[in-house]
C-alpha positions as CSV (number, residue, x, y, z in Angstrom):
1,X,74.3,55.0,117.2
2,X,73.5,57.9,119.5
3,X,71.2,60.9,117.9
4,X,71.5,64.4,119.9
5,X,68.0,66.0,119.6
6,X,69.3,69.3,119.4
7,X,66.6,72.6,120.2
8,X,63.9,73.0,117.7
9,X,64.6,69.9,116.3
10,X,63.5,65.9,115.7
11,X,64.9,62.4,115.4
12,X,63.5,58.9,114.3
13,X,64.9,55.7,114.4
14,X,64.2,52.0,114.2
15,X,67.5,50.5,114.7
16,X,67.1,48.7,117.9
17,X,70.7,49.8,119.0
18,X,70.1,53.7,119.1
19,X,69.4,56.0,121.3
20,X,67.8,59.2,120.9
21,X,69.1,62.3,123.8
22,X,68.6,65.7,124.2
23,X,70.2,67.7,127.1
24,X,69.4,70.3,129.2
25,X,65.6,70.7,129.3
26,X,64.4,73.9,130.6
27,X,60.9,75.5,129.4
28,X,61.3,73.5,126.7
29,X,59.7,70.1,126.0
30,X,61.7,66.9,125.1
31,X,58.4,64.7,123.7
32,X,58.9,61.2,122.9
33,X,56.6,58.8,120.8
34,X,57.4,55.1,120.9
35,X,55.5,52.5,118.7
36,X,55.3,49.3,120.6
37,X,54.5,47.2,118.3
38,X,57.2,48.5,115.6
39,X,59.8,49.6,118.2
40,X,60.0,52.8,116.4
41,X,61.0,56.1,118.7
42,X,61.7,59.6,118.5
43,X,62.4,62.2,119.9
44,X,61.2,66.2,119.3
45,X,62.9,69.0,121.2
46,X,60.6,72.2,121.1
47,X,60.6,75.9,122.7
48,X,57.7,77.2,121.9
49,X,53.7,76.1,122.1
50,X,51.8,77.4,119.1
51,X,53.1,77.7,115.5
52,X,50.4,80.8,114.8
53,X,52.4,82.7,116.8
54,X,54.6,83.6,113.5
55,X,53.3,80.9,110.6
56,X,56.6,81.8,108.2
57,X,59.3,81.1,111.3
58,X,56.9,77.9,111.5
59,X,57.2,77.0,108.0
60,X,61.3,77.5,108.2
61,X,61.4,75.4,111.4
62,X,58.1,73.6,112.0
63,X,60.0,71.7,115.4
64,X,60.2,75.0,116.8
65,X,56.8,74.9,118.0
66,X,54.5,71.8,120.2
67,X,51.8,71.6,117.2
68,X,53.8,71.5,113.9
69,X,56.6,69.7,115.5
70,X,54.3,66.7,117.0
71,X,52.3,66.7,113.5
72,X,55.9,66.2,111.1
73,X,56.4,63.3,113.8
74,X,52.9,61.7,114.2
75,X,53.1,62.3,110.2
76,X,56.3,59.7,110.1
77,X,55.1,57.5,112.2
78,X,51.5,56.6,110.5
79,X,53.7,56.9,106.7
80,X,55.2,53.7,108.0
81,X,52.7,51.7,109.5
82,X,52.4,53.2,112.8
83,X,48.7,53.1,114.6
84,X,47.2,55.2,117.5
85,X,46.6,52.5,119.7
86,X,50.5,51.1,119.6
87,X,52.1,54.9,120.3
88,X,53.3,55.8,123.9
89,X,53.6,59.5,124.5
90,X,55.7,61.0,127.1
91,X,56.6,64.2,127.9
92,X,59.5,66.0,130.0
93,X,60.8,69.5,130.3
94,X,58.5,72.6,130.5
95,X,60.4,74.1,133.9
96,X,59.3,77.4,135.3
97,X,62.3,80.2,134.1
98,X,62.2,82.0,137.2
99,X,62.8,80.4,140.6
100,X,61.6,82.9,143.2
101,X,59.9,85.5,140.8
102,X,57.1,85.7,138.7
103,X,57.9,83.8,135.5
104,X,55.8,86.5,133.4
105,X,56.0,84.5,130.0
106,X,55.0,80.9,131.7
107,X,56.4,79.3,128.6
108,X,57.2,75.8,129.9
109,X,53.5,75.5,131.3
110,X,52.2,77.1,127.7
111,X,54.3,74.4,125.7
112,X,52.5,71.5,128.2
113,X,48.8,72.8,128.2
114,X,49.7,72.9,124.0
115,X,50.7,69.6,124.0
116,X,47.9,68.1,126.0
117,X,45.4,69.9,123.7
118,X,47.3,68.7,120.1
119,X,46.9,65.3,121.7
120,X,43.3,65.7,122.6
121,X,42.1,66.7,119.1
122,X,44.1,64.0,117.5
123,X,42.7,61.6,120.3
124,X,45.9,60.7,121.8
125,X,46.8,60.6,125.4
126,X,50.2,60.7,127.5
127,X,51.5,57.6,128.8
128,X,53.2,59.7,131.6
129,X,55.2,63.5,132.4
130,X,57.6,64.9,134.0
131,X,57.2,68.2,133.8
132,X,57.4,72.0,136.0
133,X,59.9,72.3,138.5
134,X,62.5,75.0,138.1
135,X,65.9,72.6,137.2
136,X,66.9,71.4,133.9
137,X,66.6,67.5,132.5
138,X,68.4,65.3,130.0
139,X,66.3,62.9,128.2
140,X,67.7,59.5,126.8
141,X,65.1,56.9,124.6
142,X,66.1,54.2,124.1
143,X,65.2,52.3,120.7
144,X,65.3,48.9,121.9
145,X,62.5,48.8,124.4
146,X,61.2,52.7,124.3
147,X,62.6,53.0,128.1
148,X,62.6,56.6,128.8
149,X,65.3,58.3,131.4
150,X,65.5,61.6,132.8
151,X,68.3,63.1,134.6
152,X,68.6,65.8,136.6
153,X,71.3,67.5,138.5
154,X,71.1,65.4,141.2
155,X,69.1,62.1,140.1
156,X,67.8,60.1,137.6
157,X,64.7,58.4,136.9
158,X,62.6,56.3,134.6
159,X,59.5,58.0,133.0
């Protein structure tokens, strides 16, 4: 089965045949966790970097933000059996808004520092990033084997 990530939003599986994609990428970040040892993956699609910003927005929609989006994941992942040293992190997305002005707001480089600092204090570390840039990116993970592919416009890659 396929499982569109949509914005603010999350998916788990551990059906070897799925795939987890979200589309079009821009400031936000498409953040993947796959257990090797469990082939467990998912995917969160968030916009913004700090649920404190507004804690009741937050507590509607918790995959809105990098912190309380990566905690409801990690969260499921340690409930069923998931440990630190099995989980590979990767991260794409976080592009600049603005191409040749000032982009004020820098919320695509907010939502990466976020991340890297959420992963510190719970003494995790990425496996790899693509991140910046000024494009958009569509994500696939796939279940199977936790092989990660971005695509943009005018290429593809494997993260």
């Amino acid at each position: 089965m396929v499982y569109t990530v949509g914005v603010a939003d999350l998916k788990i599986s551990g059906d070897d045949t799925d795939l987890i994609i979200t589309y079009a990428l821009g400031s936000c970040l498409g953040i993947t966790v796959y257990d090797i040892r469990m082939k467990r993956a998912g995917m969160l699609h968030c916009m913004l970097p700090d649920s404190s910003i507004d804690p009741a927005k937050a507590a509607g929609n918790p995959c809105l933000y990098v912190d309380s989006g990566m905690k409801i994941m990690l969260d499921d992942f340690y409930r069923n059996g998931s440990r630190k040293h099995n989980l590979m992190i990767r991260v794409a997305g976080g592009s600049s808004s603005k191409l040749n002005e000032e982009d004020f707001f820098q919320i695509g480089r907010r939502n990466f520092i976020s991340l890297r600092k959420y992963l510190w204090g719970e003494g995790l570390m990425l496996k790899a990033y693509d991140v910046g840039g000024y494009g958009s990116r569509t994500v696939t993970l796939e279940v199977a084997n936790g092989k990660m592919i971005i695509k943009y416009q005018d290429s593809t890659k494997e993260l």
